[in-house]
C-alpha positions as CSV (number, residue, x, y, z in Angstrom):
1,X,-11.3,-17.8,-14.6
2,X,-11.7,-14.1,-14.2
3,X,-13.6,-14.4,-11.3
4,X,-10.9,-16.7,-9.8
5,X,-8.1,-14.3,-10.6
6,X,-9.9,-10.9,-9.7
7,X,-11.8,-12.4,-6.5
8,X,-15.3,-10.3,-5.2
9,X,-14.1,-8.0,-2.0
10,X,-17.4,-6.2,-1.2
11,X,-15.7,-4.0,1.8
12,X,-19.1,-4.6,3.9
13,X,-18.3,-8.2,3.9
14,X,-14.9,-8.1,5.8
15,X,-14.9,-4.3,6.9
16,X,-14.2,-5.3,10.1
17,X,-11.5,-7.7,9.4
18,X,-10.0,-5.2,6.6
19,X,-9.8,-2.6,9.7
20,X,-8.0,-5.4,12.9
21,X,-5.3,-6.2,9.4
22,X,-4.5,-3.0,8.8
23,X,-4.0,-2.7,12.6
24,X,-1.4,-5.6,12.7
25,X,0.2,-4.3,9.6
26,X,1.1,-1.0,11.2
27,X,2.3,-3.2,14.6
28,X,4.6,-5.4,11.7
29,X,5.7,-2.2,9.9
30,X,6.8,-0.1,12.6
31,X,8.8,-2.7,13.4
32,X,10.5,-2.3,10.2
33,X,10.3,1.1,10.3
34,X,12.4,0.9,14.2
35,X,15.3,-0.3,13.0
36,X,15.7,0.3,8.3
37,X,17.7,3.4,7.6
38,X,16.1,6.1,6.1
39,X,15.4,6.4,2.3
40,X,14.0,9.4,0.6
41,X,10.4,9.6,0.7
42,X,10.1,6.5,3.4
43,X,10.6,3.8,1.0
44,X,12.5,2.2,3.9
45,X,9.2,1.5,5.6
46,X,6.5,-0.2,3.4
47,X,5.9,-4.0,3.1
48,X,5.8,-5.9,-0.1
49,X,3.7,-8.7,-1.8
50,X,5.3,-12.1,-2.5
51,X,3.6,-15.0,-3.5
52,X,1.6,-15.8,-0.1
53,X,1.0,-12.6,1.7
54,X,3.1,-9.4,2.8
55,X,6.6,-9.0,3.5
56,X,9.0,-6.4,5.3
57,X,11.5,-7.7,3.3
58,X,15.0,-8.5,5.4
59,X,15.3,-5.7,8.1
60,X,19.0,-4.7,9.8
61,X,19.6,-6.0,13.1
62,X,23.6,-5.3,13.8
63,X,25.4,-7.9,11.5
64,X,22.1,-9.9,11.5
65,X,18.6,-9.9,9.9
66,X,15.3,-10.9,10.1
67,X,12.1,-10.2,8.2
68,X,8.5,-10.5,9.2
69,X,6.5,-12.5,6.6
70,X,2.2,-12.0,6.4
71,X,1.5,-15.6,5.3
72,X,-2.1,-15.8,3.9
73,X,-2.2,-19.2,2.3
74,X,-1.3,-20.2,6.0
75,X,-2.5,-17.9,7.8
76,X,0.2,-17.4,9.9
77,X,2.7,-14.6,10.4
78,X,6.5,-15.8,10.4
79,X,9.1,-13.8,11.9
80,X,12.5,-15.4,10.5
81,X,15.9,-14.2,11.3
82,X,19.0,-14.8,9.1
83,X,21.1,-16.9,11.7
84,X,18.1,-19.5,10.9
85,X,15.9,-18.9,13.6
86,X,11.8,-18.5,12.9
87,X,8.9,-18.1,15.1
88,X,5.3,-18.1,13.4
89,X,2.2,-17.1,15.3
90,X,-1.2,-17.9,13.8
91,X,-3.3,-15.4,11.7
92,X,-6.6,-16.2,13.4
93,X,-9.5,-13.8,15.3
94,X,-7.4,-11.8,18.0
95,X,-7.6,-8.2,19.5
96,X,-4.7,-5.8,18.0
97,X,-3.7,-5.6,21.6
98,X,-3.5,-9.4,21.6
99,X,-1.4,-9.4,18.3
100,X,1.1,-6.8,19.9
101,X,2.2,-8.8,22.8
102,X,2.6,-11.8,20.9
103,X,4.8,-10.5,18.4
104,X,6.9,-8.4,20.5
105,X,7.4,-11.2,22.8
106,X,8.2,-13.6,20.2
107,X,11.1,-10.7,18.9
108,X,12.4,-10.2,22.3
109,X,13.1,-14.3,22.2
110,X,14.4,-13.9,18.8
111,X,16.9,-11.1,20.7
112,X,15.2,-8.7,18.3
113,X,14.6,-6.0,20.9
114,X,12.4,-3.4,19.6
115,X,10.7,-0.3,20.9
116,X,7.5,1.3,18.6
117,X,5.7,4.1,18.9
118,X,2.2,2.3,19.2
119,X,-0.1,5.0,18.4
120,X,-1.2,4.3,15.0
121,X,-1.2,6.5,12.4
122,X,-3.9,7.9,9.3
123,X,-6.6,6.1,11.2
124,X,-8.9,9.4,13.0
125,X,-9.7,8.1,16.3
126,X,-7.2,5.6,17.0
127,X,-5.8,4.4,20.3
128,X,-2.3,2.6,21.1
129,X,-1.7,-1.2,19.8
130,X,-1.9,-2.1,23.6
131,X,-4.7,-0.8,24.7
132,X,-7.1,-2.1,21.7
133,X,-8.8,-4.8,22.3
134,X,-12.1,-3.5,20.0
135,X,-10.2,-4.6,16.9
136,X,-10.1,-8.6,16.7
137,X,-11.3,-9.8,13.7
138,X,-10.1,-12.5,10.9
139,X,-12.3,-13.6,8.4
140,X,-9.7,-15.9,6.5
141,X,-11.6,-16.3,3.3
142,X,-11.7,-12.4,2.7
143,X,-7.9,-11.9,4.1
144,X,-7.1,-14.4,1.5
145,X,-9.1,-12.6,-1.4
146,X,-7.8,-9.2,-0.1
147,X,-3.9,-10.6,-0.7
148,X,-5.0,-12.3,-4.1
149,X,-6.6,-8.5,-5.2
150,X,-2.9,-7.5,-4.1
151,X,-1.1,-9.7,-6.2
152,X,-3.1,-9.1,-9.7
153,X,-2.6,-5.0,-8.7
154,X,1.1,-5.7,-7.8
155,X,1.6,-7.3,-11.3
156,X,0.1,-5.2,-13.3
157,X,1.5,-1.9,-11.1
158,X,5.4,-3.4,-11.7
159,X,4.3,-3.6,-15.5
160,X,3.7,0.1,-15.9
161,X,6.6,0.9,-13.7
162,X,9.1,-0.8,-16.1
163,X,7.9,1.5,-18.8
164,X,9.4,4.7,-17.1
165,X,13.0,5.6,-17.3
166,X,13.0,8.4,-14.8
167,X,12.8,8.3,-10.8
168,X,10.5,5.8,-9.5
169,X,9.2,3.9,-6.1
170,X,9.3,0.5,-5.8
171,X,5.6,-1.4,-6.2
172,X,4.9,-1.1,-2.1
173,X,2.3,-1.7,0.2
174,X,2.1,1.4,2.5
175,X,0.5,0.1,6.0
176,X,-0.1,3.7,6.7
177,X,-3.1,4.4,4.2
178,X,-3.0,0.4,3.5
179,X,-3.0,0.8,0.1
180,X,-0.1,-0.3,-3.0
181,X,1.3,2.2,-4.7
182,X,3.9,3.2,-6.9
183,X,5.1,6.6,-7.7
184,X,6.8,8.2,-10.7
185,X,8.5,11.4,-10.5
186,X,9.2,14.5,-13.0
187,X,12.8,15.6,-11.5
188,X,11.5,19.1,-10.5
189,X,10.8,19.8,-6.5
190,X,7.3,20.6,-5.1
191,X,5.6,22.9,-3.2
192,X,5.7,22.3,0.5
193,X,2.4,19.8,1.1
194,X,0.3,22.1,3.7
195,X,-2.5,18.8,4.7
196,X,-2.3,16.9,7.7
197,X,-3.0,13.3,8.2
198,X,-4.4,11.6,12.0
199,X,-0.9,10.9,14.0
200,X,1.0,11.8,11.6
201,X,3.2,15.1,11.2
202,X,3.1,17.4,8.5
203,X,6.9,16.8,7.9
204,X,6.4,13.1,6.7
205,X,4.1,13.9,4.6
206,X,6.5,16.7,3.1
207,X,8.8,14.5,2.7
208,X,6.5,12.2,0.8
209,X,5.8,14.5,-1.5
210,X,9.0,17.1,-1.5
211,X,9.1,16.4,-5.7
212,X,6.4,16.0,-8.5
213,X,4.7,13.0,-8.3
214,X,1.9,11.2,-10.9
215,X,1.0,8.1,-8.2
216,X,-1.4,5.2,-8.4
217,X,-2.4,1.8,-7.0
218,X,-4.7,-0.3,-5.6
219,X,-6.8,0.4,-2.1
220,X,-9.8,-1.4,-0.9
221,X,-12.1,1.2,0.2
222,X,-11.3,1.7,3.8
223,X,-11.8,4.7,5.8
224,X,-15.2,5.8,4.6
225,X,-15.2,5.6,0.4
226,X,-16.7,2.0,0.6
227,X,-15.3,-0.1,-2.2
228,X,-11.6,-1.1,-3.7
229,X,-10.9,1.1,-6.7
230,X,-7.9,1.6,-8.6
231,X,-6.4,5.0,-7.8
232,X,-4.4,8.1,-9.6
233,X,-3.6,11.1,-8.6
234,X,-0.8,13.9,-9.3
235,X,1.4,16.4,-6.9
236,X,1.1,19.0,-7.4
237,X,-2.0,18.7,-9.4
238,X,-2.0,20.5,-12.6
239,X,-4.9,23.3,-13.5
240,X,-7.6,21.2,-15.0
241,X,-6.1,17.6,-14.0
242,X,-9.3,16.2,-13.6
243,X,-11.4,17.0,-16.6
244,X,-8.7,15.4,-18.3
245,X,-10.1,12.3,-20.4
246,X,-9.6,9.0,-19.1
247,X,-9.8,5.2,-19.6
248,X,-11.5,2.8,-19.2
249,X,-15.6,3.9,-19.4
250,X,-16.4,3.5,-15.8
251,X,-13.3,5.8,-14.4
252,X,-14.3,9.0,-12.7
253,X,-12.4,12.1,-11.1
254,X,-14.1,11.9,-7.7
255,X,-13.6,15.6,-6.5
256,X,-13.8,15.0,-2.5
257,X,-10.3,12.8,-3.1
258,X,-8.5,14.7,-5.9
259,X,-7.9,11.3,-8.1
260,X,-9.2,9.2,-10.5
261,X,-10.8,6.2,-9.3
262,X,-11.9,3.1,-11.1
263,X,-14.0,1.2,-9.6
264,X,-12.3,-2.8,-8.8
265,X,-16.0,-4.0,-9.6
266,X,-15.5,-2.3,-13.2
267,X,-12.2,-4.2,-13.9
268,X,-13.7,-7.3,-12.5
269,X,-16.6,-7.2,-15.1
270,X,-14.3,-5.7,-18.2
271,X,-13.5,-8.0,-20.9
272,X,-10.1,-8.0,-20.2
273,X,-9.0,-6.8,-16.2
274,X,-5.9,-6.4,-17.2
275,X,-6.2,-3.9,-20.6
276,X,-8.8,-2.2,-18.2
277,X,-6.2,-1.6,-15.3
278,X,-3.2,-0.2,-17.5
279,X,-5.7,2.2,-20.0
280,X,-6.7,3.5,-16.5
281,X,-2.7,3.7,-15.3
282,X,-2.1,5.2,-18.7
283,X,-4.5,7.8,-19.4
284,X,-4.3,9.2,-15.5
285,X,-0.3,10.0,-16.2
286,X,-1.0,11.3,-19.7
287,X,-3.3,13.9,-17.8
288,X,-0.5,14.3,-15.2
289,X,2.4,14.6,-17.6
290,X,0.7,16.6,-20.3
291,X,-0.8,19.0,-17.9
292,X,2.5,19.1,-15.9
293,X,4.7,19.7,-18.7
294,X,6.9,16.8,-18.0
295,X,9.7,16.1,-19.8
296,X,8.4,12.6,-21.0
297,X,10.7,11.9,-23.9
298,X,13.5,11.9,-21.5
299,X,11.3,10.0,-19.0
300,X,9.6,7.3,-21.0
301,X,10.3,4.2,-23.0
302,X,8.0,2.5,-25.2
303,X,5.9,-0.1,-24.2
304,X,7.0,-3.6,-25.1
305,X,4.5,-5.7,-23.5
């Protein structure tokens, strides 16, 4: 049963079709990005989990609205519009630039104009959505596991966000970094965030990260670390952050990141997944919030679940 529910995603395995998906993502969240009005720290842009895939979530279009669905039961990507029209295009091996045309064709006869910057971004090295045709892989099997990964992190992400009466994100997939994550916030502002990311201005990223944040989620490894882990980190980090103790045995402060990490192959072997992923959410604020000299009785409820 375990195995079923937390599903083995060795990144070697589907590194290539981890990399095309988080290609089409950005094409599919740009598009989101185009046309949703801003919301502080660009919570207007990420895309959401549901019980088949991804979603943007209904998007502004004049008086109408569509939304753009990653289906991966189906394996097909829907584009459905709130005057009842739907296109669906299927989720099969393709080049990004292949992916591109299709869905901004399909928008344009949807009347969904739509113009995108199609450089994408936090990927070193990248080139345009229409000019990559190096990028076309879609292992179904590991898409599907990928989502399922998703859905156990989203569940158990929303659980620890309930417990927090201050500001906090949503539970969103940011097709940026490709990674969920949810955010909790101490009230007070930051310092300006000085570190750049690849296509990507300094100024989002100061946005991002304009207050006090203890983050965490769920990534699978892309990008160089090599494995899905569970992720916390804290901005600005507080003076010994991570020599702070943490939970479960098996989490680690890896020094090159500046977060905690635990290892998804850890919570897939614990006893229970689940206690393993919220002692790890837990303990990582506690070092956050301690060492940050948050206000938590005004922040925090008690647990009830």
């Amino acid at each position: 049963m375990i195995a079923n529910e937390w599903p083995d995603l060795p990144l070697a395995e589907w590194e290539d079709t981890c990399a095309t998906l988080q290609l089409w993502t950005q094409v599919v969240g740009k598009i989101r990005l185009a046309h949703a009005p801003l919301i502080n720290h660009w919570w207007q842009v990420p895309l959401y989990v549901t019980s088949r895939g991804l979603t943007t979530s209904p998007i502004p279009y004049g008086s109408r609205s569509f939304q753009i669905d990653f289906d991966f039961c189906g394996h097909r990507l829907l584009i459905q519009t709130s005057d009842g029209a739907m296109e669906e295009i299927p989720l099969v091996p393709r080049s990004v630039a292949d992916f591109y045309a299709e869905v901004m064709g399909r928008l344009r006869g949807l009347r969904l104009e739509t113009n995108i910057w199609t450089m994408p971004v936090e990927i070193p090295d990248a080139v345009p959505f229409d000019q990559d045709h190096e990028h076309a892989s879609y292992d179904a099997v590991y898409a599907q596991r990928f989502w399922r990964s998703l859905v156990q992190a989203d569940r158990l992400c929303t659980l620890f966000r309930s417990r927090f009466l201050g500001k906090v994100s949503p539970v969103h997939f940011f097709w940026g970094s490709f990674d969920l994550a949810v955010t909790r916030f101490s009230g007070r502002p930051a310092p300006p965030l000085n570190s750049d990311s690849p296509h990507l201005g300094r100024w989002v990223m100061q946005e991002a990260y304009s207050h006090e944040v203890s983050s965490c989620g769920f990534w699978p490894g892309n990008g160089g670390f090599g494995k899905a882990a569970f992720y916390s980190y804290a901005y600005p980090e507080p003076s010994e952050f991570g020599a702070a103790p943490i939970r479960p045995d098996g989490a680690y402060y890896d020094k090159d990141l500046g977060q905690f990490i635990l290892p998804y192959d850890a919570v897939r072997r614990a006893p229970s997944p689940d206690d393993a992923v919220m002692d790890f959410l837990q303990s990582s604020y506690d070092a956050a919030a301690d060492l940050g000299h948050w206000d938590r009785t005004a922040l925090e409820r008690a647990a009830t679940t």
